[in-house]
C-alpha positions as CSV (number, residue, x, y, z in Angstrom):
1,X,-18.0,-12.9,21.2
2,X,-18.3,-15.5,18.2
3,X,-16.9,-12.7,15.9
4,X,-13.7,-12.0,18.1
5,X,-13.5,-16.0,18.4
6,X,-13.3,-15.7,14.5
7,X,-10.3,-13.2,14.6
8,X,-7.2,-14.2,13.4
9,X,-3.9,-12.5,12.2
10,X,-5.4,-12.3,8.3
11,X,-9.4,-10.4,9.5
12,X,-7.1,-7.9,12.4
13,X,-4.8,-7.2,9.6
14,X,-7.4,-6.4,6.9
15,X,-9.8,-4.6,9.5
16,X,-6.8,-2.7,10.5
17,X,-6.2,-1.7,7.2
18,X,-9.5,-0.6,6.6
19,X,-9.8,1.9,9.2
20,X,-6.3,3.6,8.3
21,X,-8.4,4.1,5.0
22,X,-11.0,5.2,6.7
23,X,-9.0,7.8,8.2
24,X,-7.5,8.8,5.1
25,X,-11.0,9.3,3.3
26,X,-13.0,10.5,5.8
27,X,-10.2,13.5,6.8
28,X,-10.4,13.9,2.6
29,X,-14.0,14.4,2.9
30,X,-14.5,17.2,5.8
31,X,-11.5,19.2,4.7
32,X,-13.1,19.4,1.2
33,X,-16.2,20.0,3.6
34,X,-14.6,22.2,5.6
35,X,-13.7,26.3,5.7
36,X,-9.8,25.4,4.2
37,X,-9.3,27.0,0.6
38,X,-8.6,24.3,-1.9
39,X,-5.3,25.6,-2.0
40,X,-4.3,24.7,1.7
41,X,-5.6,21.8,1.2
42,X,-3.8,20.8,-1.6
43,X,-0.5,22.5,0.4
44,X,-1.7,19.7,3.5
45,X,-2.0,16.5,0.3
46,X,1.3,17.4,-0.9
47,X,3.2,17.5,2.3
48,X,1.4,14.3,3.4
49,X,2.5,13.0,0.1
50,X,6.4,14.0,0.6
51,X,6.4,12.2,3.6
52,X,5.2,8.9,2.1
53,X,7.1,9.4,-1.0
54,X,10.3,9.6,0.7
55,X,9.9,6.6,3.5
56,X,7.5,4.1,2.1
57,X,10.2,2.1,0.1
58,X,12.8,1.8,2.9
59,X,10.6,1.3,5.5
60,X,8.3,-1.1,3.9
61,X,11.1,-3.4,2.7
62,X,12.7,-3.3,6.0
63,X,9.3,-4.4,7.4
64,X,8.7,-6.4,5.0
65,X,12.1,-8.4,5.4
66,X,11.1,-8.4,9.5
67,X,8.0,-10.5,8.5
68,X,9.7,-13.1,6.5
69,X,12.6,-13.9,8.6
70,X,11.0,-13.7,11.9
71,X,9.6,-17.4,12.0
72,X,13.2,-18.1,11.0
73,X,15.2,-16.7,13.9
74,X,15.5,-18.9,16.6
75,X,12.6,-18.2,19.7
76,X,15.2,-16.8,22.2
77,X,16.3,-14.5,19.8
78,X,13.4,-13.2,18.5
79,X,13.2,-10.2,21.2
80,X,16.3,-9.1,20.1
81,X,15.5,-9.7,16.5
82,X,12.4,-7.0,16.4
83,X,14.4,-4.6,18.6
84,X,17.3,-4.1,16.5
85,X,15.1,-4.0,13.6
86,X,13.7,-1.2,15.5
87,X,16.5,0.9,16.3
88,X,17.6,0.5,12.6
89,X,14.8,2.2,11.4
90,X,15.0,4.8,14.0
91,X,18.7,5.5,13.1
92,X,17.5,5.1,9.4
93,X,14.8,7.8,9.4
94,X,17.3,10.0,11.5
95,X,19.3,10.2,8.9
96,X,17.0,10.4,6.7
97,X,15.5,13.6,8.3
98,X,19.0,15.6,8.3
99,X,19.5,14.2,4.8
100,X,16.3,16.4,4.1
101,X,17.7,19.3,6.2
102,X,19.8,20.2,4.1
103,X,18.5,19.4,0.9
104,X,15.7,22.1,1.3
105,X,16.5,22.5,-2.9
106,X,15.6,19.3,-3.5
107,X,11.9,19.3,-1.7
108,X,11.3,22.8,-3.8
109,X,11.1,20.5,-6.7
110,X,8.7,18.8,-5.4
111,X,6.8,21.2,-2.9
112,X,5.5,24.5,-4.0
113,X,6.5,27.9,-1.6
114,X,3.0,27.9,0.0
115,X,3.8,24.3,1.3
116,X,7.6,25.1,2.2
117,X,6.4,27.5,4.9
118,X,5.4,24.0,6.9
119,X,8.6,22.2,5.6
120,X,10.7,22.4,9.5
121,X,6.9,21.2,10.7
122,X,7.3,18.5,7.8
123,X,10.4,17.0,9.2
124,X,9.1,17.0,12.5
125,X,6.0,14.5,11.6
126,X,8.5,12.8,9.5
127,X,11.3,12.7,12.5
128,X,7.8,10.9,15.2
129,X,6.0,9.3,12.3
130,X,8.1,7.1,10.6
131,X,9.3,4.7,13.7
132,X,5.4,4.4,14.3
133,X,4.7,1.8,11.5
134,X,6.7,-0.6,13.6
135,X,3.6,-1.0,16.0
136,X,1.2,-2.9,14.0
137,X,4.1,-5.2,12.7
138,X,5.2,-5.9,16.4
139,X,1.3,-6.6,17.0
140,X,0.6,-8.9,13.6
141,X,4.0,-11.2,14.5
142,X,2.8,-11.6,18.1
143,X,-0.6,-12.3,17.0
144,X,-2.3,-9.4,19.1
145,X,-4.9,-9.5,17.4
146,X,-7.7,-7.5,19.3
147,X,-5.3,-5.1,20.2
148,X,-3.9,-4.5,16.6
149,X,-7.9,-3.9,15.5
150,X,-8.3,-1.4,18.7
151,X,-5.2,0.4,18.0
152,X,-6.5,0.8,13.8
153,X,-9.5,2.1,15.7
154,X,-8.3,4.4,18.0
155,X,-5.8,5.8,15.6
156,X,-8.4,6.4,12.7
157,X,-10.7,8.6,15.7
158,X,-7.5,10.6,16.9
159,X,-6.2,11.3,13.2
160,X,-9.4,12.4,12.2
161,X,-10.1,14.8,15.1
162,X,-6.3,16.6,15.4
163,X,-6.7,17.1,11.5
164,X,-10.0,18.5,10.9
165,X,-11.0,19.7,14.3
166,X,-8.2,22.8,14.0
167,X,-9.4,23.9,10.9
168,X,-13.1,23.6,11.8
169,X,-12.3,25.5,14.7
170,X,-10.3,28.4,12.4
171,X,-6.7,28.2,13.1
172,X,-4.7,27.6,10.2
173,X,-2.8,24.6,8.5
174,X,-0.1,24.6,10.8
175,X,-2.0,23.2,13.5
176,X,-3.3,20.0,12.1
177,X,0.5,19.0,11.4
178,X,1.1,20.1,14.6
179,X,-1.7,17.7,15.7
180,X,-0.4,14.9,13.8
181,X,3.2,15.6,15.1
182,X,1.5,15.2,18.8
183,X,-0.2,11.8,18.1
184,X,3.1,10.5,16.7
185,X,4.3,11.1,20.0
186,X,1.6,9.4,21.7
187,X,2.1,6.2,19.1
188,X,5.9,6.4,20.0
189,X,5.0,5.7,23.8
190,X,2.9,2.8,23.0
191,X,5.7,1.8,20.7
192,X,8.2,1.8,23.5
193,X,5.7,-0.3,25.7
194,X,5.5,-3.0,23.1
195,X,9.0,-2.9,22.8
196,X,9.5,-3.0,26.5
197,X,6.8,-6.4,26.4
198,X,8.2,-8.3,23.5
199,X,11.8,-7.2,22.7
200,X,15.2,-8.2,24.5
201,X,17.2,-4.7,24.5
202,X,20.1,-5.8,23.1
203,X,21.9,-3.7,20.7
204,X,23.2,-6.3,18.0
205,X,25.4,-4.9,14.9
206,X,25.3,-8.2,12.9
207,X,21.6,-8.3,13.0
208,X,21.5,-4.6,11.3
209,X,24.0,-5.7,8.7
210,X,22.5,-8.6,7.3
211,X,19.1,-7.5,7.6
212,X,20.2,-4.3,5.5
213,X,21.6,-6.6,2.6
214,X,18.3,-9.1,3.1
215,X,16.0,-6.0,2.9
216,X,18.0,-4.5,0.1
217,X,16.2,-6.2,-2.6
218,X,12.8,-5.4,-1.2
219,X,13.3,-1.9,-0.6
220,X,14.7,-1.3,-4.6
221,X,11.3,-3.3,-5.8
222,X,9.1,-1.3,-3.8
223,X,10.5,1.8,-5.2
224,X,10.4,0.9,-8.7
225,X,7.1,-0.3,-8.6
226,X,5.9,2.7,-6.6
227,X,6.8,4.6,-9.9
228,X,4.7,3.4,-12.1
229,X,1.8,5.6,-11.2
230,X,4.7,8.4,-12.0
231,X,5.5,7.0,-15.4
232,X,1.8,6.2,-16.2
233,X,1.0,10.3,-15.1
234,X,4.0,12.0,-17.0
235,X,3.1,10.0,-19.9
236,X,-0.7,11.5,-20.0
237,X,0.3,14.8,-19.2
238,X,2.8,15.4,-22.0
239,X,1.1,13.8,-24.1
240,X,-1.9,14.7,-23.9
241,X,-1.9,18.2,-21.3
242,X,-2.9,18.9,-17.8
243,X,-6.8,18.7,-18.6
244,X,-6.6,15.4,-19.6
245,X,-4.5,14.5,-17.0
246,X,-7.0,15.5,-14.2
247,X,-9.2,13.5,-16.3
248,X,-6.8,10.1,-16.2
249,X,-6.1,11.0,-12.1
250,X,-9.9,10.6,-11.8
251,X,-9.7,7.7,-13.4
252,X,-7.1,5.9,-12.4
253,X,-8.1,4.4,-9.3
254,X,-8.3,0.9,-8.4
255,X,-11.1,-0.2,-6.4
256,X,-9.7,1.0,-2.4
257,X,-11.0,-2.2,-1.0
258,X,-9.0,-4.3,-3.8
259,X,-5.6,-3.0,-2.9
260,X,-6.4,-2.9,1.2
261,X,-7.9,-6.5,1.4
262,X,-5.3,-8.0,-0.8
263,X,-1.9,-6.1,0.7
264,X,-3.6,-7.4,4.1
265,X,-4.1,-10.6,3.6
266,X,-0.4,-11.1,1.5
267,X,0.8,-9.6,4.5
268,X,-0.5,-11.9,7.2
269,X,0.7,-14.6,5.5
270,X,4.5,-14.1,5.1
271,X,5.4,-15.1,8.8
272,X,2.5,-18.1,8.1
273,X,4.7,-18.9,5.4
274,X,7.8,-18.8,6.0
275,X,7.7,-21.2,9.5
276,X,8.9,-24.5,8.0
277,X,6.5,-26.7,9.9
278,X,3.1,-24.5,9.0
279,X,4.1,-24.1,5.1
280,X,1.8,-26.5,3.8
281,X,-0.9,-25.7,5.9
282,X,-0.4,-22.3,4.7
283,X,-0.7,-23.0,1.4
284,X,-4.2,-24.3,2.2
285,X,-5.1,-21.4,3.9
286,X,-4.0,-18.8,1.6
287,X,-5.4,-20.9,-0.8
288,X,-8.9,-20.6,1.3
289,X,-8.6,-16.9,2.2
290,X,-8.1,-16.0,-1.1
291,X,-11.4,-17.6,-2.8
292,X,-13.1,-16.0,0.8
293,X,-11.8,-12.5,-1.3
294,X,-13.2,-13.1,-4.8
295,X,-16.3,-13.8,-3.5
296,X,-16.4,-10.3,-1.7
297,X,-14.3,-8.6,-4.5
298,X,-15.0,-9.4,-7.6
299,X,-18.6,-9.0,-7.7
300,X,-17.9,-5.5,-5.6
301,X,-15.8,-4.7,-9.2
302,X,-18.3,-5.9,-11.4
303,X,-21.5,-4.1,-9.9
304,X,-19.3,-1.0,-9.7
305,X,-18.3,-1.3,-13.7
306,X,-21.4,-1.7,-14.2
307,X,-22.6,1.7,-12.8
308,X,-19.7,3.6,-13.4
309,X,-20.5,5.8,-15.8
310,X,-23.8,6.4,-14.3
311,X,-21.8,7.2,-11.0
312,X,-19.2,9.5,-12.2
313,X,-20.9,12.4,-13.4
314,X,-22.9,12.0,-9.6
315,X,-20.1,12.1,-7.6
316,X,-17.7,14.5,-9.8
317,X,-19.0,16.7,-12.6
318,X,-19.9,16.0,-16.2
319,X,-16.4,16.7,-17.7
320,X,-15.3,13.7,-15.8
321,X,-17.4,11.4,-17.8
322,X,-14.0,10.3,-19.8
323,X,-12.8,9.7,-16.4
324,X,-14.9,6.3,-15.6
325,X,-13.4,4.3,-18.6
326,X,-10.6,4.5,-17.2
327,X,-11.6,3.6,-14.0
328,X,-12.8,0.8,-15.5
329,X,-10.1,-0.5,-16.9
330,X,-8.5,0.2,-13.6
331,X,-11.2,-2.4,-12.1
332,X,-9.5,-4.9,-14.3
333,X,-6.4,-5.3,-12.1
334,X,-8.5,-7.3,-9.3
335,X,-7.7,-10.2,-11.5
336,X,-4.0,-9.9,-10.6
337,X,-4.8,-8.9,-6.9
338,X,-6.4,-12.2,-6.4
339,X,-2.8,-14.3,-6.9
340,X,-0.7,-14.4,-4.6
341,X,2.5,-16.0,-5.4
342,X,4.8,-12.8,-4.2
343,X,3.5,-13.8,-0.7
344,X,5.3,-16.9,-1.1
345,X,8.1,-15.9,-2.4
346,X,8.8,-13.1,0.2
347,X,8.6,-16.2,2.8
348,X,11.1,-18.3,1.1
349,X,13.3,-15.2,1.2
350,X,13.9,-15.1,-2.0
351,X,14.1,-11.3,-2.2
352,X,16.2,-11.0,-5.4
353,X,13.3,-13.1,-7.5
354,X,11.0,-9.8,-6.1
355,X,13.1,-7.1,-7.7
356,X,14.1,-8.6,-10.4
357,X,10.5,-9.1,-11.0
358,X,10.1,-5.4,-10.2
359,X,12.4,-4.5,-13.0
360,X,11.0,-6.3,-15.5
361,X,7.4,-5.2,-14.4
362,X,8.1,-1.4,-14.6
363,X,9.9,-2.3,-17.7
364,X,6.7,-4.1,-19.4
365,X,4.2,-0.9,-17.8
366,X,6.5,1.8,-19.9
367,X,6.8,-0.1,-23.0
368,X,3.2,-1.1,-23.3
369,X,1.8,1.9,-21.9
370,X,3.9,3.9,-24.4
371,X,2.7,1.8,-27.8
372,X,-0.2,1.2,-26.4
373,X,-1.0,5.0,-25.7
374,X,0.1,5.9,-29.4
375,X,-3.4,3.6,-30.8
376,X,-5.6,4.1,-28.4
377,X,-4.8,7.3,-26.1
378,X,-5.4,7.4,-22.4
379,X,-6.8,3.9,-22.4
380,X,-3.5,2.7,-24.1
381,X,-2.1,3.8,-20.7
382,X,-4.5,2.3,-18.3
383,X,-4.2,-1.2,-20.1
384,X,-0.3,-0.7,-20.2
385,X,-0.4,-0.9,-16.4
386,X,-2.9,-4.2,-16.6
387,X,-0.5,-5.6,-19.1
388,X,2.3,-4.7,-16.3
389,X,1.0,-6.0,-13.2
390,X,-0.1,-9.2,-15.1
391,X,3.1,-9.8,-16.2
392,X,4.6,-9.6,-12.9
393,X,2.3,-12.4,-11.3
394,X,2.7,-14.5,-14.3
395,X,6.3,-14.5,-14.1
396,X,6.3,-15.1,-9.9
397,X,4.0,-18.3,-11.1
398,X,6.3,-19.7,-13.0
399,X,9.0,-18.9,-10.7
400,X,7.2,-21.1,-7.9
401,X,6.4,-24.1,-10.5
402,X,10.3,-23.9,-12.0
403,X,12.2,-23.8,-8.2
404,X,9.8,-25.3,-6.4
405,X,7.1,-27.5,-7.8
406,X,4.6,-25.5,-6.7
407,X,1.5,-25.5,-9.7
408,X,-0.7,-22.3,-9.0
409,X,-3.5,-24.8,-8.0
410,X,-1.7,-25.4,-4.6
411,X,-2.6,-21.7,-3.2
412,X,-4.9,-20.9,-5.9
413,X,-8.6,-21.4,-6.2
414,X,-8.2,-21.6,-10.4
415,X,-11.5,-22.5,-11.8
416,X,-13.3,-19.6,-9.6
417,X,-10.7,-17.6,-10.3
418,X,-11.2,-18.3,-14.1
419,X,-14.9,-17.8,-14.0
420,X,-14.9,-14.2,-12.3
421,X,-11.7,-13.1,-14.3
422,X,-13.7,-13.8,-17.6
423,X,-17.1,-12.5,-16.3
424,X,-15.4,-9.5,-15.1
425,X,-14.2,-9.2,-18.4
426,X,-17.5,-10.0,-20.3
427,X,-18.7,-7.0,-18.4
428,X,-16.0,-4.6,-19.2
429,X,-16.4,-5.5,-23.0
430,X,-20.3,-5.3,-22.4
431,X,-20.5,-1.9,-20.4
432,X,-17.4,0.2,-23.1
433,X,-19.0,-1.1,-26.4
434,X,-23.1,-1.1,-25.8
435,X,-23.4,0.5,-22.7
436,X,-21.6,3.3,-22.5
């Protein structure tokens, strides 16, 4: 009882995310496990990876732009608000679906034959799935928290089980995505009863056009930043072939709770944010929720950096020794994670300061990562994306100070911030020069 006391939007958010992860990783593990050829289950990673590759721009920005704004939309509204928001990115990801249709050409260059044979199958989870992601932003801005952290819970379980239990049970591939194709069904019912709870069903055209040219901005960052990883691989694997490039992929992993924790908690505190009257009080609390992370994080990073190259050749084989420098490196961008002035931002609605941000970040990761690359070979890459990402906070930073007055210090714990940055550091140049 004293831990669901505790519960607020930022720990349902974050716990949330952690079982999606969990789902991810553990289906990972017992198909790898499991009686599927490596093949097949490279066919099922790819056509999981389409699907996010074409929708996770569009609709993040769009949900993105839903969090920031909400606070601002006057209370009676607010029903109507969320529901047009939702039947734009139903109509959206319609679209979207008969866009890909007919542009079977397209997903060959992406998709190999084996994974085509599932691509009507694709659309299908694509057509249910999409509009789904809606639920826990309709739960985080009316502060259902319990529910939010039951639904992560249940949907981790049912993923898991219409994924693997097919294949354990000996029907093929087909089956799984049929499985996932069912519980997007089953998510779109609860959808429509949150909808039904918390929305006023009021179609509302203005809404859907300024919320397109608010979200606009979000939706081009996201997909410029979202190809870095892109840049950063075609880089390696021209350079350097596709044996090295398996070794990079190894490596190039930031630690999973890093990414999930931080996203979360940035997240959470956009609507926080953006209301006028809790702004300041925000600050603090980001501010607080923030250090609560580097205590939890950074020491995570360092203990892992630490036993890195003891741990790869453990959990992989031996010719992926090269693999945990990298990975190393990779550890690095925690520093970054731990700011969060983009939160900020995104609740002043200042969405053009984000992709303009976005273009000067991607712009920074191929430069650096190129030169960088040329002296000091797959490393030169990995510190091309630190160099990136830094860049991009940095600039955000001043960005707040310059239009706003805002010194990091106000939502930033700087001198334990400075303290595990340059420990983290300490141990990076410690472990690569008389370790390793």
């Amino acid at each position: 009882m004293r831990f669901i006391k505790k519960l607020d939007t930022v720990r349902s958010l974050q716990l949330f995310q952690i079982f999606r992860f969990a789902g991810f990783f553990l289906t990972g593990i017992l198909l790898a496990k499991g009686p599927l050829s490596v093949t097949n289950i490279g066919v099922f990673e790819s056509l999981m990876f389409f699907s996010g590759a074409v929708s996770f721009f569009w609709i993040s920005g769009i949900l993105n732009g839903l969090l920031s704004k909400f606070s601002q939309v006057n209370s009676e509204n607010q029903g109507r608000f969320i529901f047009n928001i939702s039947m734009f990115i139903v109509i959206m990801n319609i679209l979207l679906v008969i866009v890909l249709f007919f542009a079977r050409d397209f997903a060959t260059l992406f998709l190999t034959s084996a994974a085509m044979k599932y691509y009507t199958l694709l659309l299908t989870f694509i057509l249910f799935n999409n509009p789904v992601f809606l639920i826990e932003y309709v739960l985080l801005i009316k502060e259902q928290n319990i529910s939010l952290i039951v639904y992560g819970f249940i949907n981790f379980i049912l993923q898991t089980i219409v994924v693997v239990v097919p294949i354990l049970l000996g029907y093929d591939l087909s089956f799984s995505i049929k499985g996932l194709v069912l519980l997007s069904i089953l998510k779109l019912f609860f959808l429509s009863f949150l909808l039904n709870k918390f929305t006023d069903k009021k179609t509302d055209l203005r809404i859907w056009k300024e919320h397109f040219h608010y979200s606009i901005p979000l939706i081009l960052s996201l997909l410029i930043s979202g190809s870095a990883d892109y840049i950063d691989g075609a880089l390696v694997s021209s350079h350097f072939g596709s044996d090295s490039f398996a070794i990079f992929r190894y490596g190039a992993k930031e630690l999973p709770l890093s990414l999930l924790l931080a996203n979360s908690l940035s997240l959470a505190f956009v609507p926080k944010l953006a209301n006028k009257s809790q702004f300041e009080d925000g600050l603090t609390q980001l501010k607080k929720e923030s250090l609560t992370l580097m205590h939890i994080l950074f020491p995570m990073s360092i203990i892992l950096l630490l036993c890195s190259h003891w741990l790869y050749p453990h959990f992989f084989r031996d010719e992926f020794i090269k693999s945990a420098s990298i990975f190393n490196i990779y550890l690095i961008l925690i520093i970054s994670r731990m700011v969060f002035p983009q939160t900020i931002i995104m609740a002043l609605q200042d969405t053009g300061i984000i992709f303009k941000t976005a273009v000067i970040e991607i712009t920074v990761n191929v430069i650096a990562s190129y030169l960088l690359m040329l002296k000091y070979g797959m490393a030169g890459v990995a510190w091309g994306t630190i160099i990136a990402f830094s860049a991009e906070k940095i600039i955000l930073m001043i960005v707040l100070y310059k239009k706003r007055n805002l010194p990091v210090s106000r939502y930033l714990a700087t001198k334990v911030w400075v303290l595990y940055s340059l420990l983290l550091i300490f141990c990076y140049f410690l472990v690569e020069n008389f370790i390793n």
